[in-house]
C-alpha positions in Angstrom: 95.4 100.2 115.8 91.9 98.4 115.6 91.2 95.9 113.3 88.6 96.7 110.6 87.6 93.4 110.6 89.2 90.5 112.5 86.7 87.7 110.9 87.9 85.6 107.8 87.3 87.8 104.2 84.3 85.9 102.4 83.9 86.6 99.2 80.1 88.9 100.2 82.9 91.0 102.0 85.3 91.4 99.4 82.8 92.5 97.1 81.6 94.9 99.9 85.7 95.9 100.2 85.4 96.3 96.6 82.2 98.9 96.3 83.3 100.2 99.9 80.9 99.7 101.5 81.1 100.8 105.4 84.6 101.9 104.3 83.9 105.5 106.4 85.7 104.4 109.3 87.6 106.6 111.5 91.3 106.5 112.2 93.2 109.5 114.0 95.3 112.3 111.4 99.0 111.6 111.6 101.0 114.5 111.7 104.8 113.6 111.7 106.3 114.8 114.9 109.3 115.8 113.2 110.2 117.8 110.1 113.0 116.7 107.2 114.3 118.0 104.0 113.3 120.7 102.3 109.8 120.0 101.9 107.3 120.4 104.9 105.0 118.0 105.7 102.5 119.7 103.7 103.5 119.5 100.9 104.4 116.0 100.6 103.1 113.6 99.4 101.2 111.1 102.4 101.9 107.5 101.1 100.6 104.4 102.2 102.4 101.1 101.2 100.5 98.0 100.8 102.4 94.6 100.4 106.3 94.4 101.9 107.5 91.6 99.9 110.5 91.0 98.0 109.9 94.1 95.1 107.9 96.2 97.7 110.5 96.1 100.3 113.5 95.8 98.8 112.9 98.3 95.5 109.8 99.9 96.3 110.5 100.9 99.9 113.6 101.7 99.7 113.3 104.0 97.0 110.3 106.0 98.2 111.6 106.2 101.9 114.4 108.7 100.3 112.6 110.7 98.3 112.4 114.3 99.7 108.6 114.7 98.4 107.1 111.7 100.3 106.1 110.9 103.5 105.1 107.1 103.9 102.8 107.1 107.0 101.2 103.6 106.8 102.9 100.1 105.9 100.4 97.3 105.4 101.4 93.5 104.8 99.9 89.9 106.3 103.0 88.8 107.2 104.9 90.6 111.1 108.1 89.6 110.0 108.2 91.6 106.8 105.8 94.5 108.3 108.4 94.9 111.5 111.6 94.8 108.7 109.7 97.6 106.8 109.0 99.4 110.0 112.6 99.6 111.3 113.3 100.7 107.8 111.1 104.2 107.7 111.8 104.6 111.5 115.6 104.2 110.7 115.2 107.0 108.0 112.7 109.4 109.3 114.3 109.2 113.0 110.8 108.4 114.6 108.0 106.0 115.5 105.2 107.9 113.6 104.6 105.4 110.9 101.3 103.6 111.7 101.4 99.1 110.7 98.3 97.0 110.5 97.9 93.9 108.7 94.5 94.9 106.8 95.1 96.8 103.4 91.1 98.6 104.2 92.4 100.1 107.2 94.9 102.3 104.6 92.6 102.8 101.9 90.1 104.1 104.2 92.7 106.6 106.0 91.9 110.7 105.5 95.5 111.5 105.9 96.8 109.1 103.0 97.0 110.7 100.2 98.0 107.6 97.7 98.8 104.1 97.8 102.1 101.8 96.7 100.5 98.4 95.7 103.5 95.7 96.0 101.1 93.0 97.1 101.5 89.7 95.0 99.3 89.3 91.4 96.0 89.0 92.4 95.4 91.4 94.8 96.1 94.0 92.7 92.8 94.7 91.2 90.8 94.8 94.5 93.3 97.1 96.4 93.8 99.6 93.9 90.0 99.8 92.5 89.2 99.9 96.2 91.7 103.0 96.3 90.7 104.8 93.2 86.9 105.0 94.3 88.0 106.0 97.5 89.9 108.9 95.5 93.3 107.5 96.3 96.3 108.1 93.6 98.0 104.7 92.9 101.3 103.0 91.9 100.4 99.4 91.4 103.4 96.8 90.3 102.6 95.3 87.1 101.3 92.9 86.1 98.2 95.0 87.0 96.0 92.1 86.7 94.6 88.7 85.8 92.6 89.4 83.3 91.0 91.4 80.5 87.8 92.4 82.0 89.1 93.3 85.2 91.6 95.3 83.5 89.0 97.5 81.8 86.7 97.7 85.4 90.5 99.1 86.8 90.8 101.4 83.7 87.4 102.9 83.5 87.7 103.4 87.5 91.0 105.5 87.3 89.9 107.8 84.3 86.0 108.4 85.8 88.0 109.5 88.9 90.7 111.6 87.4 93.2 110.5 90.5 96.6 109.2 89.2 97.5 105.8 88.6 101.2 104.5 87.7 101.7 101.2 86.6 105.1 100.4 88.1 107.3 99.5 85.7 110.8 100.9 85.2 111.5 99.5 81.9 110.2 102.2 79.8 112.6 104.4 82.1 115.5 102.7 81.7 118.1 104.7 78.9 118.0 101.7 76.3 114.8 101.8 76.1 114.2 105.1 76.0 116.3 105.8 73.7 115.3 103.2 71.0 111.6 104.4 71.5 112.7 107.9 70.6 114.3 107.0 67.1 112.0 104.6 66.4 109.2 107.2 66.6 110.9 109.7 64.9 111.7 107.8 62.0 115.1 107.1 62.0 115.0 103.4 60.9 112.2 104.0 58.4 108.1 102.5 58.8 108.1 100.0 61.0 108.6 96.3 59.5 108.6 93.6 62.5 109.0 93.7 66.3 110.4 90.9 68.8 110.1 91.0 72.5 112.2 88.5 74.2 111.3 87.4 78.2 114.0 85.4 80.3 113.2 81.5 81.5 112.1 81.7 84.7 109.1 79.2 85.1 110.2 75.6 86.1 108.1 73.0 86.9 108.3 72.2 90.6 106.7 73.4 94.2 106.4 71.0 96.8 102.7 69.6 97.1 103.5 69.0 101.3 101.2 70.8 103.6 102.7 72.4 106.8 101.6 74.5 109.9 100.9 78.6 108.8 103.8 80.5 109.8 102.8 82.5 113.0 104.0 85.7 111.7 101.5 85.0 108.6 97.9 85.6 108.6 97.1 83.2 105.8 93.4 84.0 106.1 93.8 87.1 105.1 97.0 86.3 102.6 94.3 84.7 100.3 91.5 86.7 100.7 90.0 86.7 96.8 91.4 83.5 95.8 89.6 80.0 96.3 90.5 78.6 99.7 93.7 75.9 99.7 95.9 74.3 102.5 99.1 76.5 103.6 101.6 75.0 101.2 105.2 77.4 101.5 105.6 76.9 98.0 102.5 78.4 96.5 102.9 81.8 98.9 106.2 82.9 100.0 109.6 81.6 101.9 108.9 82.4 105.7 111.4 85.1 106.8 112.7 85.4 103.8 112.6 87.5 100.9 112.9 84.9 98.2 111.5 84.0 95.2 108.0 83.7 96.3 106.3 80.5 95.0 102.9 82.0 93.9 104.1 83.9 90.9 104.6 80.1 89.7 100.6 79.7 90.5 98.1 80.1 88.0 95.2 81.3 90.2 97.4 83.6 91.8 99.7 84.7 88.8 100.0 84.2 85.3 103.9 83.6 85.4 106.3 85.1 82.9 104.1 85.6 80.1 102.7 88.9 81.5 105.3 89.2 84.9 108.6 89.9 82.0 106.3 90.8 79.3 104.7 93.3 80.6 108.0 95.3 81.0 109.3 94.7 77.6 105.8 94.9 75.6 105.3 98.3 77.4 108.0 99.9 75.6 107.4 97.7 72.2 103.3 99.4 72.3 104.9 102.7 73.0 107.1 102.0 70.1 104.4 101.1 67.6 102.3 103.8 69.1 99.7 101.2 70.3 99.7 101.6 74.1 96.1 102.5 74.2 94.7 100.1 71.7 96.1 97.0 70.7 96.7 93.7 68.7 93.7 92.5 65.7 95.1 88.8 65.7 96.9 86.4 68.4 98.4 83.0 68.0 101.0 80.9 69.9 101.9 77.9 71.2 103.2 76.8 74.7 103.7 73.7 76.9 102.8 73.5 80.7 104.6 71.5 83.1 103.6 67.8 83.3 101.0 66.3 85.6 102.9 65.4 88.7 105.4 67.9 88.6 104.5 70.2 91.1 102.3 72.9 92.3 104.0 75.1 90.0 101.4 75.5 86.5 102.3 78.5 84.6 103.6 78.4 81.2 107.4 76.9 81.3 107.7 78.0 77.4 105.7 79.9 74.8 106.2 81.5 71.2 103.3 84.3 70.5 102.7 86.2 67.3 100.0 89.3 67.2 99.0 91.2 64.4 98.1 94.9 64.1 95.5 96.9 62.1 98.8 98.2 60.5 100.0 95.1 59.0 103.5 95.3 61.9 103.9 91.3 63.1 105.1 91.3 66.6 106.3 87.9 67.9 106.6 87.4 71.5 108.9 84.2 73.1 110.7 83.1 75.8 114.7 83.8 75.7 117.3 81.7 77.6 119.2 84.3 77.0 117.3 87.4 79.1 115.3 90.3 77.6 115.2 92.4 74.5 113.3 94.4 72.1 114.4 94.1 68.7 112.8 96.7 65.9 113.3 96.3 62.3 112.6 99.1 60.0 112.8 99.7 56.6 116.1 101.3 57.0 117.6 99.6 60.1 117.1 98.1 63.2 117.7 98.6 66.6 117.8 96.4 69.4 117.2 97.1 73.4 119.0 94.5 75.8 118.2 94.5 79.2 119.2 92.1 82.3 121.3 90.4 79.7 124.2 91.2 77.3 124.7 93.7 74.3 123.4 96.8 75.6 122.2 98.7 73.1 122.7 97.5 69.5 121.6 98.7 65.9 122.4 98.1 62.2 124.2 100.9 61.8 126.3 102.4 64.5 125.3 106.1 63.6 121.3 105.2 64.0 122.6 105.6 67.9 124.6 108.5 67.2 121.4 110.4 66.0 120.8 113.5 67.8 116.8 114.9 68.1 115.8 117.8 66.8 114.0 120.3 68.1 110.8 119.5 66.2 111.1 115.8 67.1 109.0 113.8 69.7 110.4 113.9 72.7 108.9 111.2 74.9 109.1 111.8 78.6 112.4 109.7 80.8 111.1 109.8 84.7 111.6 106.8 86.8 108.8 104.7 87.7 108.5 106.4 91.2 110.0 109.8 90.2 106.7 109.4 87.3 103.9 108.7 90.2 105.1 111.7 92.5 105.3 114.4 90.1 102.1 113.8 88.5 100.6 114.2 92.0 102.6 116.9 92.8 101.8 118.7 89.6 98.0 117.8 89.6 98.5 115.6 86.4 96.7 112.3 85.9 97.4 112.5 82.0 100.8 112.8 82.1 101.8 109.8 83.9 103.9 107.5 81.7 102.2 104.4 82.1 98.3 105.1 83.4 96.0 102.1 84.2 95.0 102.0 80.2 98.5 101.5 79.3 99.0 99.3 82.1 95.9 97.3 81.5 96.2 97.6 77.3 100.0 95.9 77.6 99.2 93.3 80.2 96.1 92.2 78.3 98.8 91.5 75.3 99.9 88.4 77.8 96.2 87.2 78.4 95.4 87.3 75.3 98.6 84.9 74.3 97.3 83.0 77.1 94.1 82.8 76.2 95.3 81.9 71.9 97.8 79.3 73.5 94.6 77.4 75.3 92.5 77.6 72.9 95.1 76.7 69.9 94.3 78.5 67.4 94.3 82.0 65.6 92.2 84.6 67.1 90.7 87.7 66.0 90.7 90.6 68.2 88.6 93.7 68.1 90.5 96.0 70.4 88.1 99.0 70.6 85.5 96.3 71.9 87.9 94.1 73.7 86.2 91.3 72.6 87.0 88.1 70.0 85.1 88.0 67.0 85.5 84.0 66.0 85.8 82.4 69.3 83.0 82.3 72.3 84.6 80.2 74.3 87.4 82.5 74.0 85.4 85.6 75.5 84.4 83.4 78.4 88.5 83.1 79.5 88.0 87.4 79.0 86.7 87.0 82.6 89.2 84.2 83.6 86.6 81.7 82.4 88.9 78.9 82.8 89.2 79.4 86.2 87.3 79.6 88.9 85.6 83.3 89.6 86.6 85.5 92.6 84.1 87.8 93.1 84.8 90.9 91.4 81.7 92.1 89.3 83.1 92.9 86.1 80.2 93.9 84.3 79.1 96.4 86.7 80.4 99.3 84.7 78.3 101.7 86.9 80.5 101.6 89.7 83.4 102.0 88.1 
């Protein structure tokens, strides 16, 4: 298949990626030559994946490959060796050679036959790919943490609702049974008004990466690897292990991640907004503390440790820290409390055995249990942007609870938040970070609300 564009991306192109401009190029309908399941091609869903990393090759891939109402016709990723591993995969299953590769995520958004796109691609690409998709009228499924920061949050937000496609932030935590379940009683009542909430994220940010430069990998177009970010020398440790489906070092970066503050707590802090029926508003106050690795210690600068507490309009504390231990939600109630571990011990835990015992009634909420990918297909399928679990405002409303703590942590000191503005109200210098202020800009117009 023909390149797009071979030449490096500057950032005049991304912004031109971003509004789409010349994105009306033409690439050849792909009908699948052969015909599985129960469902005809027709009436599948076309899917193109974009980023074949560790979570979008060995979760997301291998998940949406079997599901009976999807057809994945496009892979995307810059590196061969993981684009050729996801290949053989969907031609292993399908029995065929149909699905088309390239290493250029615009050649998939600006595919006719692709239906909707699986963003797996590392932290901060997510904003351009999938704002690039929405405009183009593209459902999405992007992995959380949807993005870097508040502003461009908003931009994605905006984007998704003005163009009524669906958007599914992937995250599987408010699917899993725990959870689920303690969200239920929670908002039905049965441990009384709300007192306190704790949200507890594993330790998984050391300080270390390796500062040596090497030669690029020849199976990795670095070029296009970094594409928004500010241009640096190919260090292994701040992209990913060659051939390899390892840990990659840039979730340890800050201008390429934010680390566990919103990678974990976006999982766990989804379920605790749904809980306190706040996923599409958020927090009045932030404050926190944290420590960054040392000077000297490595490439690796994201926040090693961190203790957060927000506010709401409500009066409910939430406190938000790092737990050797793995993660939890703990809610405390007036009468009872109930507590959600997941990736760690205890299962599912309350003050009273029969709280967990309860069974709903009929005239109770009943929140909605779909997995993350089962969630993104049937909202397609069933025409129904509004009904997916976790749309870009959730998405973006829960990840903006880490960059906010961020944000509190830098600045040390209380702030006050306005969420229906999105702004602070006692702290300029605090608004600037909004827009990642205290790094260095990438090119995405944030304040151009009209082409949202």
């Amino acid at each position: 298949m023909k390149r797009v564009m071979k030449a490096a991306i500057t950032r005049r192109r991304m912004l031109g990626a971003l509004g789409l401009a010349g994105a009306a190029v033409g690439f050849p309908a792909i009908v699948p030559s052969t015909v599985f399941g129960k469902n005809p091609p027709s009436n599948r869903v076309a899917l193109g994946m974009i980023g074949l990393g560790r979570q979008g090759t060995q979760v997301n891939l291998r998940t949406l490959v079997n599901m009976d109402e999807v057809r994945i016709v496009a892979l995307c990723d810059v590196d061969k060796w993981r684009l050729d591993n996801a290949k053989g995969i969907v031609d292993k299953t399908y029995g065929n050679k149909d699905c088309r590769t390239c290493a250029d995520w615009r050649e998939v958004v600006a595919r006719d036959d692709v239906d909707a796109i699986m963003n797996s691609t590392p932290d901060f690409w997510h904003v351009p790919i999938s704002l690039a998709a929405v405009r183009r009228g593209k459902h999405v499924s992007c992995e959380k943490p949807l993005t870097l920061s508040v502003a461009e949050g908003r931009v994605l937000a905006d984007a998704a609702k003005k163009r009524g496609v669906v958007f599914r932030t992937d995250s599987e935590c408010r699917s899993h049974a725990y959870m689920h379940k303690t969200a239920e009683l929670v908002r039905n009542g049965y441990i009384g008004k709300i007192k306190r909430i704790e949200c507890g994220v594993p330790r998984g940010d050391q300080p270390g990466g390796g500062a040596a430069q090497s030669p690029v990998p020849k199976e990795l177009d670095y070029e296009m690897w970094m594409g928004p970010i500010e241009r640096k020398p190919y260090m292994v440790d701040a992209v990913h292990p060659p051939k390899s489906f390892g840990r990659p070092g840039w979730m340890r970066c800050r201008d390429t991640c934010e680390g566990m503050i919103t990678n974990w707590g976006t999982h766990v802090m989804d379920v605790a907004q749904l809980v306190n029926n706040t996923e599409r508003t958020g927090p009045v106050s932030i404050e926190g503390t944290g420590t960054y690795p040392q000077a000297g210690s490595g490439i690796w600068n994201v926040l090693v440790n961190f203790k957060v507490q927000y506010q709401y309009a409500n009066g409910l504390k939430m406190d938000y820290l790092i737990d050797p231990e793995g993660a939890y939600l703990r809610v405390e109630g007036e009468d009872g409390w109930i507590q959600a571990n997941w990736f760690r011990k205890g299962g599912l835990q309350a003050s009273d055995k029969n709280i967990l015992m309860t069974k709903l009634k009929p005239t109770d909420l009943h929140l909605p249990q779909r997995g993350d990918k089962e969630d993104f297909i049937y909202c397609i399928r069933n025409g129904a942007p509004q009904e997916s679990m976790i749309d870009a405002e959730v998405g973006h409303r829960t990840c903006s609870l880490g960059q906010l703590a961020h944000i509190a942590i830098n600045r040390n000191k209380k702030l006050q938040w306005q969420p229906e503005k999105e702004v602070f109200t006692d702290d300029e210098e605090a608004n600037r970070m909004l827009t990642r202020g205290y790094r260095k800009p990438w090119g995405l117009d944030i304040n151009d609300r009209m082409n949202a």
